[in-house]
C-alpha positions as CSV (number, residue, x, y, z in Angstrom):
1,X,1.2,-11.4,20.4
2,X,0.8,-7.9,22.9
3,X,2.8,-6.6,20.0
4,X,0.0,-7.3,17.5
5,X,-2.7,-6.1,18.9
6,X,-0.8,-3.2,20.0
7,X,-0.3,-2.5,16.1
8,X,-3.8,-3.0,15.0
9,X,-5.1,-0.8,18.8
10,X,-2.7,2.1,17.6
11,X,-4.3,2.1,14.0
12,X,-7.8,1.5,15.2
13,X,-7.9,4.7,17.4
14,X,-6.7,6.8,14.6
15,X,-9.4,5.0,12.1
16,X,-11.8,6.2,14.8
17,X,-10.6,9.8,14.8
18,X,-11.3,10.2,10.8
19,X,-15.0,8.3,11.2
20,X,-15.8,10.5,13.8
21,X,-14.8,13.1,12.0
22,X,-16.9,12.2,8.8
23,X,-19.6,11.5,11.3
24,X,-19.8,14.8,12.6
25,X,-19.3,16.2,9.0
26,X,-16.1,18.7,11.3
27,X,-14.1,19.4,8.3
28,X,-17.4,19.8,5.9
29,X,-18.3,18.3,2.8
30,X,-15.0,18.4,0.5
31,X,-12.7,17.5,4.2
32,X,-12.0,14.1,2.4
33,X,-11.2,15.5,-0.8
34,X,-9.2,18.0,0.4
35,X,-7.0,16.0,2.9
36,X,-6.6,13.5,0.0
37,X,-4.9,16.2,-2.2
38,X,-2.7,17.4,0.3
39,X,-1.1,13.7,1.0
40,X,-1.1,13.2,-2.2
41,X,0.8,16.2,-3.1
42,X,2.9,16.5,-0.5
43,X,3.3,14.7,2.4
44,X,3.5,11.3,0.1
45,X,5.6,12.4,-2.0
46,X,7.7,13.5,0.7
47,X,7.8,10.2,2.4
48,X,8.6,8.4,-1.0
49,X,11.9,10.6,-1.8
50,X,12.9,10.6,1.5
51,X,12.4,6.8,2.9
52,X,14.2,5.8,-1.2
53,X,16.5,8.1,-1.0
54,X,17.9,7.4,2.5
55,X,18.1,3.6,2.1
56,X,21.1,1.3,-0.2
57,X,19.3,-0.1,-3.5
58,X,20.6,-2.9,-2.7
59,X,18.0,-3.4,0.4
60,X,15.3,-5.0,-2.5
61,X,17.7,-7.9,-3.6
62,X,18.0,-9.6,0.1
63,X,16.2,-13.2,-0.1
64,X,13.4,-12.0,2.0
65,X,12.6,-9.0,-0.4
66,X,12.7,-10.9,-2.9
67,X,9.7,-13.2,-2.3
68,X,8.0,-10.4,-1.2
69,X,7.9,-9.1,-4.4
70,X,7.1,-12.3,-5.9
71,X,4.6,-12.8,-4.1
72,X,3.1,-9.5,-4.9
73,X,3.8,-9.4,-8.3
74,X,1.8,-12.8,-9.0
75,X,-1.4,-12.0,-7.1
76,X,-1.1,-8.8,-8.5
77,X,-1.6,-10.9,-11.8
78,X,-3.9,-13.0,-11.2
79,X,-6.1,-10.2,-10.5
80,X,-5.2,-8.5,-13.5
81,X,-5.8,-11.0,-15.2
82,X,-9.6,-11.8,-13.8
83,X,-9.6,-8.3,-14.5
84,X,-9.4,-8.7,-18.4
85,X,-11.3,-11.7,-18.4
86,X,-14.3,-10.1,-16.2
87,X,-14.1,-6.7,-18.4
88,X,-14.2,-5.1,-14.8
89,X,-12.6,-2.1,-16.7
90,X,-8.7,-0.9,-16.4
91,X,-9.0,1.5,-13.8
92,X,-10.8,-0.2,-11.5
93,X,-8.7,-3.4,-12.3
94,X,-5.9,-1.3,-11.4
95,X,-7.2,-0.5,-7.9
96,X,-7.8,-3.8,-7.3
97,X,-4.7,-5.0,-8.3
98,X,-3.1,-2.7,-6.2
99,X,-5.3,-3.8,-3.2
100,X,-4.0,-7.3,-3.9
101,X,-0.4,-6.1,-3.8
102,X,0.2,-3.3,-1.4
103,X,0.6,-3.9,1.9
104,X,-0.1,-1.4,5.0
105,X,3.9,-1.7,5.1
106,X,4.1,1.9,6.7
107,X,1.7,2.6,9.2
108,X,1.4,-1.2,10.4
109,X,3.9,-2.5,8.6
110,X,6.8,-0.7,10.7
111,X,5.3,-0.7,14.3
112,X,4.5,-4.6,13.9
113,X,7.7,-5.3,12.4
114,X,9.7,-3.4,15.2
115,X,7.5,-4.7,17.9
116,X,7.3,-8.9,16.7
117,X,10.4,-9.1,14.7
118,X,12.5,-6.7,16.7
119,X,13.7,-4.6,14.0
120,X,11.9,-2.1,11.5
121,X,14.2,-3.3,8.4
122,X,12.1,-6.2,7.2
123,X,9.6,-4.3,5.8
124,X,12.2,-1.9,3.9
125,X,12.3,-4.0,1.0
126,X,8.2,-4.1,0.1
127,X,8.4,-0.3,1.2
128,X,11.1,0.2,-1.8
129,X,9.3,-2.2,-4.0
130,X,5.9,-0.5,-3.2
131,X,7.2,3.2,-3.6
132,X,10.0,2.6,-6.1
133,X,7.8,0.7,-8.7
134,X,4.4,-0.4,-8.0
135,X,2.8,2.6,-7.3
136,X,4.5,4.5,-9.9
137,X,3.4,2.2,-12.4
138,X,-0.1,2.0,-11.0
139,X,-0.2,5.6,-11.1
140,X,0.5,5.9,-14.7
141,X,-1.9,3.6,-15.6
142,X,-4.7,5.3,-14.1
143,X,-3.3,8.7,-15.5
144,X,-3.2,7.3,-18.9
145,X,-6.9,6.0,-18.7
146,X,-9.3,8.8,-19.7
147,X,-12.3,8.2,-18.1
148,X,-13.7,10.8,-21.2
149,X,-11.7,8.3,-24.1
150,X,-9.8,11.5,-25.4
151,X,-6.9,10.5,-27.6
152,X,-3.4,10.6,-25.8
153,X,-0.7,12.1,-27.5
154,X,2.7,10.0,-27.5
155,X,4.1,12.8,-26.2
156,X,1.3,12.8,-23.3
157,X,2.0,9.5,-22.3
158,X,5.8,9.1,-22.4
159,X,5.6,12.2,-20.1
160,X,3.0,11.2,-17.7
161,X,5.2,10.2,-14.7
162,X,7.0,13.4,-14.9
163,X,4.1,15.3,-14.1
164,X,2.8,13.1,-11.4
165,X,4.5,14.1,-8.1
166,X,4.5,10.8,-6.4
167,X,6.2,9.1,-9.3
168,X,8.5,12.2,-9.8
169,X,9.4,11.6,-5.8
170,X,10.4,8.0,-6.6
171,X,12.1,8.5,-9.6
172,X,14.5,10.8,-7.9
173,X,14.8,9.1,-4.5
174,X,15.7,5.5,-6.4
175,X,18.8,7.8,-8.7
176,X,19.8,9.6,-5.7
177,X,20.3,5.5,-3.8
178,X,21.5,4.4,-6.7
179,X,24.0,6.7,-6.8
180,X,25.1,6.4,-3.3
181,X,24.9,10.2,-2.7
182,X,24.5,11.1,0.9
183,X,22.2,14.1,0.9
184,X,22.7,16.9,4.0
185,X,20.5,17.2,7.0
186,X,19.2,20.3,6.1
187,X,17.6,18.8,3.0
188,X,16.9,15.6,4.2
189,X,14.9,16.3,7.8
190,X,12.6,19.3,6.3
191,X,11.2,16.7,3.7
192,X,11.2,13.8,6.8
193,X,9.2,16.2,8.7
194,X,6.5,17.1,5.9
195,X,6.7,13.1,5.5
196,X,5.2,12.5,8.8
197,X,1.9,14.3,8.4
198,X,1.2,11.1,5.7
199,X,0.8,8.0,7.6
200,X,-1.9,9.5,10.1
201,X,-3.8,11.8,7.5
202,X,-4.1,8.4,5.4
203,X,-5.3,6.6,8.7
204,X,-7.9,9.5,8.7
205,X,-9.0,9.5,4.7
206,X,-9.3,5.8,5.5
207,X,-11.5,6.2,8.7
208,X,-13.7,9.1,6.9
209,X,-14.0,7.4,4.0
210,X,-15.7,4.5,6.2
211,X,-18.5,6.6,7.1
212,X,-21.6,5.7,5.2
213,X,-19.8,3.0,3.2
214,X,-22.3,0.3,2.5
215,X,-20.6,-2.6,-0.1
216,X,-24.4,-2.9,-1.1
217,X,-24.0,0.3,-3.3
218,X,-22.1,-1.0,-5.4
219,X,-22.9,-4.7,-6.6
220,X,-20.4,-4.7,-9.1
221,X,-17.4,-4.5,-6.9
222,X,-18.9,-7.6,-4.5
223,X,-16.6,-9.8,-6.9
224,X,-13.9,-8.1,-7.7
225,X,-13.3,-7.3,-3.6
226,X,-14.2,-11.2,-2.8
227,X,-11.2,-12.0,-5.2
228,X,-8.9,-9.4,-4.1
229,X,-9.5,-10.3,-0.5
230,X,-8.8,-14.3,-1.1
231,X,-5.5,-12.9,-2.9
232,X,-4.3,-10.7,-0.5
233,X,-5.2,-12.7,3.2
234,X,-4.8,-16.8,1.7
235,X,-3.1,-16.5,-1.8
236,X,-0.3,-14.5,-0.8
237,X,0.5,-15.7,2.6
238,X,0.9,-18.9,1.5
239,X,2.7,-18.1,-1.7
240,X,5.2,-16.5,0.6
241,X,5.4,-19.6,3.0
242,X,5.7,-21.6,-0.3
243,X,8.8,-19.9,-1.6
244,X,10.3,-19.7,1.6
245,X,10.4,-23.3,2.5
246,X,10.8,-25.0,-0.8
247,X,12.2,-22.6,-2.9
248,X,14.6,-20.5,-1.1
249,X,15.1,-23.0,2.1
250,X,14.8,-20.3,4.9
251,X,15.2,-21.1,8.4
252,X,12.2,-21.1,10.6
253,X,12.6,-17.0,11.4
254,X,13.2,-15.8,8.3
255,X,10.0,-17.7,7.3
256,X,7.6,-16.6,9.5
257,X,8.8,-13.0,8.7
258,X,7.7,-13.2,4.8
259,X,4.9,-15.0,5.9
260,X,3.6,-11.8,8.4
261,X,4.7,-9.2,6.0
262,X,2.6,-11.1,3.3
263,X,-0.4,-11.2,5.9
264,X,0.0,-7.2,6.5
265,X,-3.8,-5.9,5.1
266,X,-4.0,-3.5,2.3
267,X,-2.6,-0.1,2.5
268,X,-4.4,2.6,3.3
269,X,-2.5,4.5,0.2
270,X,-4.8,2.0,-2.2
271,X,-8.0,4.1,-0.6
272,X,-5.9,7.3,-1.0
273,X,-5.1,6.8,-4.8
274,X,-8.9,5.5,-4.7
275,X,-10.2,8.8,-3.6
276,X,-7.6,10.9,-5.9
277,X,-8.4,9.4,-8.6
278,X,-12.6,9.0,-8.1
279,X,-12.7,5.1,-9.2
280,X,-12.9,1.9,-6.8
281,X,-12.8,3.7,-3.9
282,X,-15.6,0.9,-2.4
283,X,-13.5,-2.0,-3.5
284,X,-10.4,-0.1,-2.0
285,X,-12.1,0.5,1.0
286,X,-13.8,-3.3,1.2
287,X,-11.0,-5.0,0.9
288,X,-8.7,-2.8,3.3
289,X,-11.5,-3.3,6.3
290,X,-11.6,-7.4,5.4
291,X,-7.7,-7.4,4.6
292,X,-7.3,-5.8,8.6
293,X,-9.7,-7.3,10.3
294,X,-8.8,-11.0,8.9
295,X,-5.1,-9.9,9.6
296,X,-5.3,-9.8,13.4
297,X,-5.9,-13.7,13.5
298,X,-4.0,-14.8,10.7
299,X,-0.6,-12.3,12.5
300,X,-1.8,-14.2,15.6
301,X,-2.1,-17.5,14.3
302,X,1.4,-17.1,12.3
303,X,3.3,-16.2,16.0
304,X,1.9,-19.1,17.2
305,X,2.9,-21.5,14.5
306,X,6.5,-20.2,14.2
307,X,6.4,-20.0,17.9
């Protein structure tokens, strides 16, 4: 449990660095914006290429992975879906979608996973999964949707990914693991190091972007995020206990660790791509703070249950 609370202390102070930093207005009225632009132009795709590209393919198919991306992909659904039926509009659908399915795998993810399960690997998979396809996809989508309704060429949309650097990064980190090639130190560690500025600027977007956030100014979202945050802290958790037990007969271990990584709160990347792309950014943010601060029991209650 120390281990826990450790996690959630460690991201806390560094959420406290970017509010404080909105609060004081330091880095001046575009800080956000710019900060934003420079993860998501190069530190994340850094991190993508170089966490794919490093790892065997074959890391996704393992039992555990694998309902982990179940589980994903079906709340990930079932928000779409509400989506459609709601008319809450594709781009916003899409950040709550993403909300539902991408987990703080990264900067929680890896510290809790080291510290309770004793190794960093079990969150590899959703990290692959996450990078490798959802995002892309997610990505696309919102690139595709014109807020302005201009007509798309064919041409325009078959070439979207290739001129988004985050899916460009993933593309070429999954062929370079597919392959098997073993890329040189010298190309590998300058693109590791850029990588490292991502997880705490996104902890700092996230904690500026808390300042002045009020889910009152925005009473459309106050649905949407009550859906995504039942999906992401009850739906999946249990999904993923679900599967383990009765579907893929996992001993007691391997249970509890799809049931924490399904618990892990929404990235902080969902409030990134939010802020990049000017559209949800309150239901990102919402159901991020609700998804973490509902995590800390729920992690604790899981370690107690699975002793």
């Amino acid at each position: 449990m120390d281990g826990v609370l450790k996690g959630f202390f460690v991201v806390g102070m560094v959420l406290l660095v970017g509010y404080i930093l909105a609060r004081t207005n330091a880095l001046g009225p575009h800080g956000t914006k710019v900060l934003s632009t420079l993860t998501f132009m190069v530190g994340l795709p850094s991190l993508m290429f170089s966490t794919i590209a490093s790892r065997h393919i074959s890391e996704v198919l393992s039992q555990t992975g694998l309902i982990s991306v179940v589980t994903a992909l079906c709340c990930m659904a079932l928000f779409a879906l509400s989506g459609a039926i709601g008319r809450w509009g594709v781009r916003r659908t899409t950040v709550g979608a993403l909300a539902t399915g991408i987990v703080n795998s990264t900067n929680l993810g890896v510290p809790l996973s080291l510290y309770i399960l004793g190794s960093a690997t079990f969150v590899t998979p959703i990290m692959l999964f996450q990078l490798a396809l959802v995002t892309p996809v997610a990505l696309t989508i919102l690139d595709l949707t014109d807020p302005d309704g201009k007509k798309t060429s064919m041409w325009s949309i078959l070439s979207t990914p290739l001129r988004n650097p985050v899916t460009v990064a993933a593309i070429l980190g999954v062929i370079v693991s597919a392959a098997g090639i073993e890329l040189p130190d010298l190309v590998l560690d300058p693109l590791k190091l850029v990588a490292q500025l991502t997880v705490p600027l996104m902890l700092i977007i996230f904690g500026m972007s808390l300042h002045g956030l009020s889910p009152r100014q925005d009473s459309v979202d106050r649905v949407p995020t009550l859906f995504a945050v039942i999906l992401k802290s009850a739906v999946q958790p249990a999904l993923a206990w679900l599967l383990a037990v009765f579907v893929f007969h996992l001993d007691t271990f391997s249970t509890f660790v799809v049931t924490a990584c399904a618990i892990l709160p929404t990235g902080q990347n969902v409030v990134l791509y939010a802020v990049r792309y000017g559209v949800g950014q309150n239901l990102a943010q919402s159901t991020a703070v609700i998804t973490s601060a509902l995590a800390i029991p729920l992690l604790l209650g899981a370690a107690w249950l699975f002793g």
